[in-house]
C-alpha positions in Angstrom: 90.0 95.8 50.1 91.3 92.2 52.0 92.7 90.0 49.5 93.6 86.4 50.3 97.0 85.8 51.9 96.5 89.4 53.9 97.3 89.3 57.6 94.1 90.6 59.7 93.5 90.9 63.1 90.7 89.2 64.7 89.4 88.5 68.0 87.3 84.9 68.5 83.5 85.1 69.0 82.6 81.5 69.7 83.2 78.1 68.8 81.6 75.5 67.1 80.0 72.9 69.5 80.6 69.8 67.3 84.5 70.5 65.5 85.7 73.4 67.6 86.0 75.4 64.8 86.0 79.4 65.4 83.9 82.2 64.2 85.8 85.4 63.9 85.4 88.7 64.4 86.9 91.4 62.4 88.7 93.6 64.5 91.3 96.8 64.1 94.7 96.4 66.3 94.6 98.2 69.3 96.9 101.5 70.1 96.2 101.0 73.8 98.3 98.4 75.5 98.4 96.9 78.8 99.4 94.0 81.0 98.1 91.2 83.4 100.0 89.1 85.7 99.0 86.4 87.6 100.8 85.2 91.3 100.8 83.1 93.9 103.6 82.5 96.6 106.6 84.5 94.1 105.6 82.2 91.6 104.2 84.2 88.2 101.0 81.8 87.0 99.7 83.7 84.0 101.2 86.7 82.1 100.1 88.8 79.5 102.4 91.5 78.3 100.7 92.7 75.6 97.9 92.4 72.3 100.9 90.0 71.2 102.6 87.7 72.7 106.0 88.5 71.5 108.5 91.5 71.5 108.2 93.2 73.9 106.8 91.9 77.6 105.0 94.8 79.2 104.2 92.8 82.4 107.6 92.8 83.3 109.7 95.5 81.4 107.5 98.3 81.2 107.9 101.0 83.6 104.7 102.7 84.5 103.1 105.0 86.5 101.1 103.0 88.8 98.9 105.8 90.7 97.1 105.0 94.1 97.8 101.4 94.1 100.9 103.2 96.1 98.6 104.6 98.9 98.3 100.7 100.7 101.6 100.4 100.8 101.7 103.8 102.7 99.1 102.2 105.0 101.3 99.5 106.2 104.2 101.4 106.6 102.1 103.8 109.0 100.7 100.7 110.8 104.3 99.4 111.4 105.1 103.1 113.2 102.5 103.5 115.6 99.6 104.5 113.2 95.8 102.8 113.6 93.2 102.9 110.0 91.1 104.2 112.5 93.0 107.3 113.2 91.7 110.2 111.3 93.9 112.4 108.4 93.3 115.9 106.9 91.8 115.8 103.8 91.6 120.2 103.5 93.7 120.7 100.2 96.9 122.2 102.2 100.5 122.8 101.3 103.4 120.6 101.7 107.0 122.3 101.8 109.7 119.5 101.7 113.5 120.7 101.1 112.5 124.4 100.3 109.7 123.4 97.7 105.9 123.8 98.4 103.7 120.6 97.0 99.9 121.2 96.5 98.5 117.7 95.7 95.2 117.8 94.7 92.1 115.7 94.6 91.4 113.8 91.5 87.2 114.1 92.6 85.3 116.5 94.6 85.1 115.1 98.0 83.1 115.6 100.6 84.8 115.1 103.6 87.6 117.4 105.3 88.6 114.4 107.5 89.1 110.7 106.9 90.1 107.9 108.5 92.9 106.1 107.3 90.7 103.2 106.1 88.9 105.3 104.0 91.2 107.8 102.7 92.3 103.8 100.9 88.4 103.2 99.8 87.9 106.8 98.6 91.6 107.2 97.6 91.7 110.6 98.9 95.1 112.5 97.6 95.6 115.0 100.2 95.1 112.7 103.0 97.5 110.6 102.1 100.0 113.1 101.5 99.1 114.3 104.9 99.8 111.0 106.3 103.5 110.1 104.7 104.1 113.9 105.8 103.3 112.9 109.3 104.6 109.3 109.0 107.3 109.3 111.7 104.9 111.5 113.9 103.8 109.0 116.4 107.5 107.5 117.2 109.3 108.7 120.8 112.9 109.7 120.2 114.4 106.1 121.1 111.7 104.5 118.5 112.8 107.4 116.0 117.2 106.7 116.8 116.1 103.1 116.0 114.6 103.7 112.8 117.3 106.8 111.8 120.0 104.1 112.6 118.7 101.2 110.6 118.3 103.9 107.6 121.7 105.0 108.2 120.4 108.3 109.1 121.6 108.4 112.4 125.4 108.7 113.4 127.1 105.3 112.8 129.1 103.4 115.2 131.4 101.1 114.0 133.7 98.5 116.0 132.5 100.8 119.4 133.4 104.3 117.9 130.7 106.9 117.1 130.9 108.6 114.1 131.9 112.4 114.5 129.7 115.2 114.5 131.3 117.1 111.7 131.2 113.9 109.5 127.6 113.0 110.2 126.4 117.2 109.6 128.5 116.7 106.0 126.8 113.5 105.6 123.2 114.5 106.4 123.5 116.8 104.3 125.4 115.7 101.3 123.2 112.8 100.8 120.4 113.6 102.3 119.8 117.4 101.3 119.4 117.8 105.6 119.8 121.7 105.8 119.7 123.3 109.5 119.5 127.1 109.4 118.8 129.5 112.0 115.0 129.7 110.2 114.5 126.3 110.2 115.1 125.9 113.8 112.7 128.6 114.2 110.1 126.6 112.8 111.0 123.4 114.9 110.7 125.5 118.1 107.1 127.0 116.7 105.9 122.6 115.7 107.5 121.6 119.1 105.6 124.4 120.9 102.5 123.5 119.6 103.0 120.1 119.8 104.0 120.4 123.6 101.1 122.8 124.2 98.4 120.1 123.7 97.5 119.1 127.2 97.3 122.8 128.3 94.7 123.9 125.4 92.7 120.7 126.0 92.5 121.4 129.7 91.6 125.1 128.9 89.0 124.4 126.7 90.6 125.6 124.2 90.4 122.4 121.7 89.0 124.6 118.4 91.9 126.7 118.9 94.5 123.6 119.2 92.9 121.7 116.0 93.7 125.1 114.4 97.3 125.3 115.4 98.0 121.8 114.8 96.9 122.2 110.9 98.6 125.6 110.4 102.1 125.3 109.1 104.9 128.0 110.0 104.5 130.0 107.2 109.0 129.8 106.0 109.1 131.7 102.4 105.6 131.4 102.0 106.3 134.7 100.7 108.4 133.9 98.3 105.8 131.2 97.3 102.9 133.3 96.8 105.3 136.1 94.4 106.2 132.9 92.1 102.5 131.6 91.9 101.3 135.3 91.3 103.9 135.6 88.4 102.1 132.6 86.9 98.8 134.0 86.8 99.7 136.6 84.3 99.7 134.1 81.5 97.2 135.0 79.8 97.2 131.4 77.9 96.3 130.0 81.6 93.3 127.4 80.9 90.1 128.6 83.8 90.7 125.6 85.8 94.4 126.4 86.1 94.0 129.9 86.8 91.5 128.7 89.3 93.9 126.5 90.9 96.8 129.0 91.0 94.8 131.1 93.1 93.6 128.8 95.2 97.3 128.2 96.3 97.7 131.5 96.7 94.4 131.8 99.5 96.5 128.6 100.8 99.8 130.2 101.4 98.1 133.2 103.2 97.3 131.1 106.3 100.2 130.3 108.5 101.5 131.0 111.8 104.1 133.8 110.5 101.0 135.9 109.0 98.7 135.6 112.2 102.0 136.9 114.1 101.5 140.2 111.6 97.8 140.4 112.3 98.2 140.1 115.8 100.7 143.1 116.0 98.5 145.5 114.1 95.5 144.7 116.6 98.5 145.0 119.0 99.0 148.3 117.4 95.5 149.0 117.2 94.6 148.9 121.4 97.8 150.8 121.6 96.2 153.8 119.8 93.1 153.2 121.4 94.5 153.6 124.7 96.3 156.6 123.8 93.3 158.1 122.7 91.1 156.9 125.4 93.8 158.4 127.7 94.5 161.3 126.1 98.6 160.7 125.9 99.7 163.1 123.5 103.3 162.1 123.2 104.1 162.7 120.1 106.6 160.3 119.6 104.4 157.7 120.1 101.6 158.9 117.9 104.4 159.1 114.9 105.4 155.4 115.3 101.7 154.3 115.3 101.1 156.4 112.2 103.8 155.3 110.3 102.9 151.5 111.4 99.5 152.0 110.2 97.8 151.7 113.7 94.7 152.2 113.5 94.1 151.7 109.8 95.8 149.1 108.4 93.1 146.1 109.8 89.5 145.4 109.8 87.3 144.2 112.6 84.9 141.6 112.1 81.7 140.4 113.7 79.9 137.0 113.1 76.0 135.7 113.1 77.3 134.5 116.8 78.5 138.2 117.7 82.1 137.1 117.7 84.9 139.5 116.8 87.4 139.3 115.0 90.4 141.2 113.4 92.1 140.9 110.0 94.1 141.9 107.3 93.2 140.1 104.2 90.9 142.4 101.7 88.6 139.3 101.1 86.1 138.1 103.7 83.6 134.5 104.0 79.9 135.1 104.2 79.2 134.8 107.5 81.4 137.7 108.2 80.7 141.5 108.8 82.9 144.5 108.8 82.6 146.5 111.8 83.2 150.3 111.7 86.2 151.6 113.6 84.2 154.4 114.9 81.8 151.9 116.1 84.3 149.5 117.2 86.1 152.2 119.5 82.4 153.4 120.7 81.8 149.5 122.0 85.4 149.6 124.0 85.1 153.1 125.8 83.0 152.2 128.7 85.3 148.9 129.6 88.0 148.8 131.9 91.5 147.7 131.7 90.7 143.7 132.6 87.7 143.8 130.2 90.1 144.7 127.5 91.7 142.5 128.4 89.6 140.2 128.0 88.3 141.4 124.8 91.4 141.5 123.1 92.7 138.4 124.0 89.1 136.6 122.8 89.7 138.6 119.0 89.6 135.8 116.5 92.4 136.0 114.1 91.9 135.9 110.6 88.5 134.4 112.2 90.3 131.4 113.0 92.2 131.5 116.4 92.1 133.6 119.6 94.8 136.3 120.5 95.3 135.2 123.4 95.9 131.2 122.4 98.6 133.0 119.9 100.1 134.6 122.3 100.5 131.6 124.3 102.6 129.6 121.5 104.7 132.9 121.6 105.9 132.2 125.1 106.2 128.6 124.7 108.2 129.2 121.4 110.8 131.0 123.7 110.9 128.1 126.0 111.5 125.6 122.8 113.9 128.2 121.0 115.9 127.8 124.5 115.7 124.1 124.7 116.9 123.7 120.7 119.8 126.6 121.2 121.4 124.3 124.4 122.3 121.6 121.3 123.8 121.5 118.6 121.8 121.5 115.4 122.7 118.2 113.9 122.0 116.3 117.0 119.2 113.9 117.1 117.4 115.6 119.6 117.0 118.4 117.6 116.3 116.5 114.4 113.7 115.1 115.5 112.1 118.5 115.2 112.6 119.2 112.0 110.4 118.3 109.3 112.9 118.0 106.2 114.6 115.0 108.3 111.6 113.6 109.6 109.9 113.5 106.2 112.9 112.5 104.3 113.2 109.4 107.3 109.8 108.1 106.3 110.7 108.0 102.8 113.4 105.9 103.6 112.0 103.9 105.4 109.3 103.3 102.5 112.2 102.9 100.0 113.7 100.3 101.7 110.5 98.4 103.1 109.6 98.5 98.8 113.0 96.9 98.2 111.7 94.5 100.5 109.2 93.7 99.1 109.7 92.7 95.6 110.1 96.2 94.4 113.1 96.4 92.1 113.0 99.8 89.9 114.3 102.6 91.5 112.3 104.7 94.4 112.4 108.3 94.7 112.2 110.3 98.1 109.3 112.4 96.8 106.1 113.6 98.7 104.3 112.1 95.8 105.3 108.8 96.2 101.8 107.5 97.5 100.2 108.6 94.6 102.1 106.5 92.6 104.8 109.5 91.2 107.5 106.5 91.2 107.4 104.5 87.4 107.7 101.0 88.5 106.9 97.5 86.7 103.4 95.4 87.0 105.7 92.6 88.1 106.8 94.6 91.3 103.8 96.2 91.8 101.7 92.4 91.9 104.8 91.8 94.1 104.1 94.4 96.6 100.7 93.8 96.9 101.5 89.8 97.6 103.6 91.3 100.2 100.9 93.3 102.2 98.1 90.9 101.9 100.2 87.8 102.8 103.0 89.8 105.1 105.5 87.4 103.4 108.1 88.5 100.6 109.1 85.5 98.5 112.9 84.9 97.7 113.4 82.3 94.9 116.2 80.4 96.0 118.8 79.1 94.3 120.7 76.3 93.6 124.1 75.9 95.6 125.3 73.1 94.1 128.0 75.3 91.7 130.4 77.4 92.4 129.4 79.9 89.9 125.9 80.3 91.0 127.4 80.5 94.8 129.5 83.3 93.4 126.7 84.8 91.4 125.9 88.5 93.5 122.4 88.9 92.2 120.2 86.2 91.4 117.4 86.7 88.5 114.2 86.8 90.7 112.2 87.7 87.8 113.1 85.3 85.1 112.9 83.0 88.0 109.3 83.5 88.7 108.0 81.9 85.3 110.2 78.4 85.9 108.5 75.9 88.0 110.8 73.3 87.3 113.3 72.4 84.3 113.2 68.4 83.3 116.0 66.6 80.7 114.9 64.7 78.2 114.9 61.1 80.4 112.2 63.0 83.0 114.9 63.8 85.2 114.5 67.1 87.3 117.6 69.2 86.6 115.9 72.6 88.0 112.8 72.8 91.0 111.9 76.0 91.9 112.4 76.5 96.0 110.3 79.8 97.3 111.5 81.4 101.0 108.9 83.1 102.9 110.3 86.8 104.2 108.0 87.8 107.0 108.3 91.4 106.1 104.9 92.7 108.2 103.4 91.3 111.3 100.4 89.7 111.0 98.1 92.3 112.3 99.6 94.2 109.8 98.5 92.5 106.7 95.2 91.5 108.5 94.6 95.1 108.8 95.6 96.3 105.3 94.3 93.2 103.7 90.7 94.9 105.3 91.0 98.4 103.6 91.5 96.5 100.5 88.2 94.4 101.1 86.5 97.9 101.8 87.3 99.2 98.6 85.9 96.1 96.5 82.7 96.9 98.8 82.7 100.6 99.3 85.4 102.0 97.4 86.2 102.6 94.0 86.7 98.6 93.5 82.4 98.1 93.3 82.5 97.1 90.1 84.3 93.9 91.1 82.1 92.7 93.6 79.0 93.7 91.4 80.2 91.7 88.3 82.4 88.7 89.9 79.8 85.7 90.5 80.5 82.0 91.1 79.6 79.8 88.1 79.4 76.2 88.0 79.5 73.5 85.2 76.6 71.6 87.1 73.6 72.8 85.8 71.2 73.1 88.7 73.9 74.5 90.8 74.8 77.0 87.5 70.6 77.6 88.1 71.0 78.1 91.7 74.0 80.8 91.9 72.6 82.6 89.2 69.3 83.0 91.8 71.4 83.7 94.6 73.9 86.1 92.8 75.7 86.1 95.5 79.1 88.8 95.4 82.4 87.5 96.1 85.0 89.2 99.2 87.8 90.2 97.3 91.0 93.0 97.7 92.7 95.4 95.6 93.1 99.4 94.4 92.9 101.0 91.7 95.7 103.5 90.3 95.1 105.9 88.0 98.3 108.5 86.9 98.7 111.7 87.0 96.8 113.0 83.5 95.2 110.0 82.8 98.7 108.2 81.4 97.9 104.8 83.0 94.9 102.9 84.8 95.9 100.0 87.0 93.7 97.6 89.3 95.9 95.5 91.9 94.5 93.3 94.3 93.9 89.5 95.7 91.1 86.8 95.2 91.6 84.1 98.3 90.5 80.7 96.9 90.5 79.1 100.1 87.5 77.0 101.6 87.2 77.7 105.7 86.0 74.8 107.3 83.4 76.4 108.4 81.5 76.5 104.7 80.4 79.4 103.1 83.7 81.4 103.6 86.9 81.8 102.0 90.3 82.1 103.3 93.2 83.8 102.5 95.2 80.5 101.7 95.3 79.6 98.6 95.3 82.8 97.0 96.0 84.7 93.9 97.6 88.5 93.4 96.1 89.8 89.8 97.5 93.1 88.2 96.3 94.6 85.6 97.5 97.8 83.6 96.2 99.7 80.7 97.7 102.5 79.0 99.7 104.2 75.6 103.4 102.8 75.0 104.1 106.7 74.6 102.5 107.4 77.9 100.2 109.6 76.0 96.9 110.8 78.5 93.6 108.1 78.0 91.8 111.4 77.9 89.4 112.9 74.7 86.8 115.9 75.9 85.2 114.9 78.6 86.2 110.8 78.8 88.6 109.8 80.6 89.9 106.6 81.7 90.3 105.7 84.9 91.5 102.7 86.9 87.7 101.6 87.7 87.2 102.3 84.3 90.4 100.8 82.6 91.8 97.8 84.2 89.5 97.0 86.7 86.9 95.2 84.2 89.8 93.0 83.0 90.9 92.2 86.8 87.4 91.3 87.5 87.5 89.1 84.3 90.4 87.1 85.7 89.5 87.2 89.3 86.1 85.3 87.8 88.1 83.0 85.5 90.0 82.3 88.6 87.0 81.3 90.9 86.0 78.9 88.2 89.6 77.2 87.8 89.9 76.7 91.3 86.4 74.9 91.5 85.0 77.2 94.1 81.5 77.4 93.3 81.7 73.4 93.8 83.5 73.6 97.1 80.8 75.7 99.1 78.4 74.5 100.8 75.3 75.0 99.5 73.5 75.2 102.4 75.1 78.1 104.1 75.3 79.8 100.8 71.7 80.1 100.9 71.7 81.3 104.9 75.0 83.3 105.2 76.6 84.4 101.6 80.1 84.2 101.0 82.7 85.7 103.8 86.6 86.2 103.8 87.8 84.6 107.0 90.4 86.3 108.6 93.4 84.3 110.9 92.9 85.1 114.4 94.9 87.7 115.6 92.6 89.1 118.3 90.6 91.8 115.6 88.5 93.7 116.3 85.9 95.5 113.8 84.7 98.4 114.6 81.4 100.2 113.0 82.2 103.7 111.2 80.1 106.2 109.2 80.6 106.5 105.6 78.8 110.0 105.1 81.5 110.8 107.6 84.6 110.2 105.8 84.5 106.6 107.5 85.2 107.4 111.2 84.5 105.7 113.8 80.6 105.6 115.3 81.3 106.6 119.1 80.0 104.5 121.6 79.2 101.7 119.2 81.8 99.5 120.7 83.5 97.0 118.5 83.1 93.1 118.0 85.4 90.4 117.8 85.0 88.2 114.7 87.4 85.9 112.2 84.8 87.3 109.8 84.0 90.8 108.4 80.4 91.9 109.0 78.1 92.9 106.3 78.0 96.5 107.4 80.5 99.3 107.1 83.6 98.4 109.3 87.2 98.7 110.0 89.6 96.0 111.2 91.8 97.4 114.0 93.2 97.0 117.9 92.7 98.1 120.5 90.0 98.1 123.6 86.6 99.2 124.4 86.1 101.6 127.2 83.1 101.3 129.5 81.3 103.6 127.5 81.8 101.9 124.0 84.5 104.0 122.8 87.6 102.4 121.0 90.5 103.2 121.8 93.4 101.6 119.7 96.7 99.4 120.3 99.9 101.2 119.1 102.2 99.0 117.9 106.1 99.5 117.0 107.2 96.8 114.6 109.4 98.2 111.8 110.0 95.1 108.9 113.4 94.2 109.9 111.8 92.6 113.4 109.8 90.5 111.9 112.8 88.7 109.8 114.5 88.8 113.3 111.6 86.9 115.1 111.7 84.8 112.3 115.7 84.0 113.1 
């Protein structure tokens, strides 16, 4: 029982209207903790690091696993290399093999689509296709482009005073630091990516585009062997939980596609018309017959027919629906009355596995030899033949998003991992909030210094974060000893951040952010206009993400509320505005997860971001600000600068692609319907077709020298 003098804890229901005095609400302290931090230009507004406001400041010090708040970031550092959000990324679940070690991410819902575009994989926060995306991060960059980036990353060999560094020490390098193996395996696999890559024009030009979208999706196949051995050693747990045992072999049906196991399939139906001919000719060399036998010809693969009367040819015991197994009795009756160019013809059309023609497989063959040649004539640690191989190419984009995070505000350490846009990386709310300042303003912000003293000139690092929270220090006659002084970094182009800073306003609209723009409303302290809002109930544009971690160990909401007033009326701008974080989640980092509930960012933070975005509105006076008039007429818009956008339609139900042949419009302000802020041009025929641009961070602080 309470007795008088006990400490309680007790949350404030309302407040007398005549004394301000309180009525209280009984309440039991809180396991679950969490943050909020408030920000505008570097400067930290309003903080909360915790159910107390002592001890210890989890706004700041906590280190946290922050989820798909990452996958934006990703975004802009695609949109720097040549990437558009209209471009489309594979969503199929897939395997990812980075420094010897397959990664399977997975989905954290069901979703529908096997294709997104960038833009959406950010308002459905689609897992794999963001994986697929960092793996193919440096994919659109020519060679020079690629030598500029490798050099700024210090991946490339250095030249100092006008000497080059030396092969040997750049090989030891590469692969001392960087993990950079070349083997004679691995350049097998560049020439069989460069082959296919190279091969594009010709398949398009044959007709053969099904085939192509095939190869370009099917990885080499390196150890997958080895892979599948490992996962089927795990499934003979017999503690394995359904879902995992599910999963396990899911991988495995993964790892059974690649270009290495078609080569095997297409030798036994090599084998196969061998012995048919033999047969058919009546060659009875018995030589011959003993190597087919012992090779299985003849037995060791199954024919296949579909609903469309295609054929094809496979080894794999398990089969889709829409398959048939044809007899080989019946299969050698159907080939006996052709002749040697209908076999031909026959054999080469064979669908492998069901997926791709013999004969387009036998085309990457030759052009394999023609890259195996081209890679031999250089030596393996040159850049020419880096470029071709994914470890260095991957491990070059993850550098490259290390130190663009640096950049921007991020000061816990990054990790090279193929996770890292799902948020694998534990960072604080304060450089997450940071980050996301960064890609909706395109500015870092550098608190600056005094330079008056000698020790603060000698001082290496400066305190950015206990900076933040000091506006100005004043002595006790008023006198200003201390004024804070914020430098603008332009860190992304404006295009850039115009074009993230859309994908962020999708997901408040679209996206797993709804819940903002359903519950954020304008309120006024003038009655009639209170009245008037609340009959309108109009939503408000706003930005942000939601992260949820791995196991449900933390729920975040970032994002931005512009408080600007366009001249125009019933818009806001980006200028004045507000970055809000918010985090929830156990100081242990135990999973938010009981039965079936589980809590997500949507479900976690983002009621207590929308809380503060709405608190914000009010403090800012914008209800008061709008016109009225055009409230009424035209709702509330975000105004974009004018950087020549263009927004183009898309289909949601289509994993947010672009409508073809809807054309695109230009506007300062988004559209009510589904859209995507890009460049580009419009063809005569109203398809887009976007702008590719090249601008890595570090030119944007040189234009700005």
């Amino acid at each position: 029982r309470l007795q008088v003098g006990d400490k309680v804890y007790v949350s404030v229901r309302e407040r007398d209207f005549f004394d301000g005095s309180p009525t209280l609400d009984l309440e039991r302290y809180p396991r679950l903790q969490g943050a909020a931090l408030v920000m505008q230009q570097g400067m930290v507004r309003a903080m909360v690091g915790g159910m107390e406001n002592r001890f210890y400041n989890r706004a700041v010090s906590a280190k946290r696993l922050m989820g798909s708040t990452f996958k934006p970031f990703l975004f802009s550092a695609a949109l720097q290399l040549g990437w558009s959000p209209v471009d489309t990324l594979d969503n199929r679940r897939n395997v990812f093999v980075f420094m010897d070690r397959p990664y399977f991410p997975r989905p954290d819902h069901h979703s529908p689509f096997n294709v997104v575009s960038m833009c959406w994989a950010g308002v459905k926060s689609e897992n794999v296709a963001a994986v697929w995306l960092l793996y193919h991060l440096t994919d659109q960059l020519t060679l020079p482009r690629l030598q500029e980036v490798a050099a700024y990353l210090d991946m490339a060999p250095r030249i100092r005073e006008g000497r080059t560094e030396s092969y040997r020490s750049f090989k030891e390098r590469m692969r001392d630091r960087f993990g950079i193996h070349v083997s004679h395996s691995i350049l097998e696999r560049a020439a069989y990516e460069r082959a296919v890559k190279n091969l594009e024009a010709d398949f398009l030009f044959e007709g053969h585009a099904e085939d192509y979208n095939e190869l370009k999706h099917l990885p080499y196949g390196l150890h997958f062997d080895t892979y599948r051995e490992a996962i089927a050693a795990l499934l003979k747990d017999s503690k394995l939980k359904p879902w995992q045992r599910k999963e396990f072999r899911l991988r495995i049906s993964i790892l059974g596609n690649n270009y290495l196991k078609l080569l095997n399939v297409q030798r036994s139906l090599q084998r196969y018309r061998k012995s048919f001919d033999v047969r058919v000719h009546g060659i009875e060399d018995p030589l011959t017959y003993f190597d087919d036998q012992s090779t299985g010809a003849g037995a060791e693969g199954r024919f296949l027919r579909d609903q469309q009367g295609r054929i094809g040819y496979t080894l794999k015991s398990g089969l889709s629906d829409h398959w048939q197994i044809v007899g080989r009795q019946e299969m050698d009756n159907f080939l006996l009355g052709m002749g040697p160019r209908e076999l031909d013809r026959f054999f080469g059309n064979v669908l492998l596995d069901g997926r791709i023609h013999s004969s387009s497989l036998e085309q990457v063959q030759r052009q394999v030899e023609v890259e195996r040649a081209a890679i031999g004539s250089r030596k393996p640690y040159s850049l020419e033949v880096l470029a071709g191989i994914s470890d260095y190419r991957v491990m070059l984009g993850l550098q490259y998003l290390i130190q663009l995070g640096r950049r921007a505000g991020i000061s816990s350490r990054l990790e090279p991992v193929l996770s890292f846009p799902l948020g694998s990386n534990v960072v604080s709310l304060l450089d997450t909030v940071r980050m996301y300042e960064t890609l909706v303003t395109g500015n870092s912000h550098e608190i600056l210094t005094a330079q008056e003293s000698t020790q603060e000139r000698n001082q290496e690092e400066d305190d950015q974060d206990g900076l933040t929270i000091i506006e100005r220090i004043e002595g006790p006659g008023g006198e200003i000893i201390y004024s804070s002084r914020v430098a603008d970094r332009p860190l992304l182009d404006r295009r850039t951040s115009s074009e993230i800073s859309s994908i962020l306003q999708n997901v408040v609209l679209y996206g797993t952010g709804r819940y903002a723009g359903k519950n954020v409303r304008l309120h006024s302290e003038n009655s009639e206009r209170e009245q008037e809002l609340e009959r309108l109930d109009l939503s408000l544009p706003m930005l942000g993400k939601t992260g949820t971690a791995n196991d449900f160990r933390n729920a975040a909401f970032i994002g931005y509320v512009p408080v600007g007033i366009a001249p125009e009326g019933a818009a806001l701008t980006f200028s004045p505005g507000y970055t809000v974080g918010v985090y929830v989640g156990f100081d242990n980092n135990e999973s938010m997860r009981k039965g079936s509930t589980h809590i997500t960012g949507a479900q976690g933070a983002l009621p207590a971001w929308s809380a503060i975005a709405g608190e914000i509105f009010e403090i800012e006076n914008v209800a008061d600000r709008l016109d009225p008039v055009d409230l009424v007429f035209n709702g509330i818009g975000l105004k974009y600068p004018d950087t020549g956008q263009l927004f183009i339609p898309i289909a949601p139900k289509s994993g947010g692609r672009v409508i073809a042949g809807r054309g695109a419009r230009h506007s300062l302000i988004s559209p009510e319907t589904p859209v995507i802020l890009s460049y580009g041009q419009v063809t005569a025929h109203g398809h887009f077709e976007p702008a590719r641009s090249f601008i890595p961070f570090w030119s944007n602080r040189q234009e700005q020298k």
